[in-house]
Short mmCIF file of the C-alpha atoms (twelve columns), coordinates in Angstrom:
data_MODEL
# 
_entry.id   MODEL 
# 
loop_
_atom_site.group_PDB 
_atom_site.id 
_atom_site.type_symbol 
_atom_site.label_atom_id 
_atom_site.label_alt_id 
_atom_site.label_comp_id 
_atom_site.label_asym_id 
_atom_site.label_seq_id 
_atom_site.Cartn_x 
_atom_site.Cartn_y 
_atom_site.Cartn_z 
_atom_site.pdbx_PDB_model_num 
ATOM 1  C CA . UNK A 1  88.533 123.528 90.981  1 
ATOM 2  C CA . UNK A 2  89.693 120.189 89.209  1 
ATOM 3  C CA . UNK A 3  87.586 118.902 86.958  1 
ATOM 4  C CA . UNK A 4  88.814 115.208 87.492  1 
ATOM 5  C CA . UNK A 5  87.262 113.513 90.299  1 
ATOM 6  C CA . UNK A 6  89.673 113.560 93.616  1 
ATOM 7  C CA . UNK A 7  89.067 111.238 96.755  1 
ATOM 8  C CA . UNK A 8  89.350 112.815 100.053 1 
ATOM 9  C CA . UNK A 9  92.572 112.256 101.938 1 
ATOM 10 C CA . UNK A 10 93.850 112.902 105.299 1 
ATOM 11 C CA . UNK A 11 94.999 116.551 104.555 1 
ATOM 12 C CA . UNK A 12 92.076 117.639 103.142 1 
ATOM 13 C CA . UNK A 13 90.744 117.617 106.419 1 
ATOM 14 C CA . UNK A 14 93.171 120.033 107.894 1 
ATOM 15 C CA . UNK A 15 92.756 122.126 104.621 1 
ATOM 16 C CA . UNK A 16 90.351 124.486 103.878 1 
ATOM 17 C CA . UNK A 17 90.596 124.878 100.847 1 
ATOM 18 C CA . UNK A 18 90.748 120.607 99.984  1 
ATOM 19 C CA . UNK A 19 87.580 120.656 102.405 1 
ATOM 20 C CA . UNK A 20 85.640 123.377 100.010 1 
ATOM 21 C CA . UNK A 21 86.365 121.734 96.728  1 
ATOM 22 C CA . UNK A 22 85.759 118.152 98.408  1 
ATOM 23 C CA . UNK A 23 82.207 119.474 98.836  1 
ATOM 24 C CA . UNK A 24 82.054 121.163 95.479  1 
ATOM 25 C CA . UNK A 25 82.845 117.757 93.899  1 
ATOM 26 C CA . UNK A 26 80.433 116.171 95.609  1 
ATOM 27 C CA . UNK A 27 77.762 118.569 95.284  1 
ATOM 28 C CA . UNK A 28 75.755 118.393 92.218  1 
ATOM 29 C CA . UNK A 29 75.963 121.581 89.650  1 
ATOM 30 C CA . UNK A 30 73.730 124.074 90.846  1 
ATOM 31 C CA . UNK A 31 71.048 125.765 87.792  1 
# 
């Protein structure tokens, strides 16, 4: 996963994997 922040573009929606590390990035680190 990239540690520098990434805005969501038009192909991560049609990939997977952009999609799961979208969320990651967005998703607070879990304890």
């Amino acid at each position: 996963m990239n540690a520098a922040p990434r805005t969501a573009t038009p192909a991560d929606s049609c990939n997977l994997s952009g999609a799961i590390d979208a969320l990651l990035t967005a998703t607070p680190a879990l304890p």
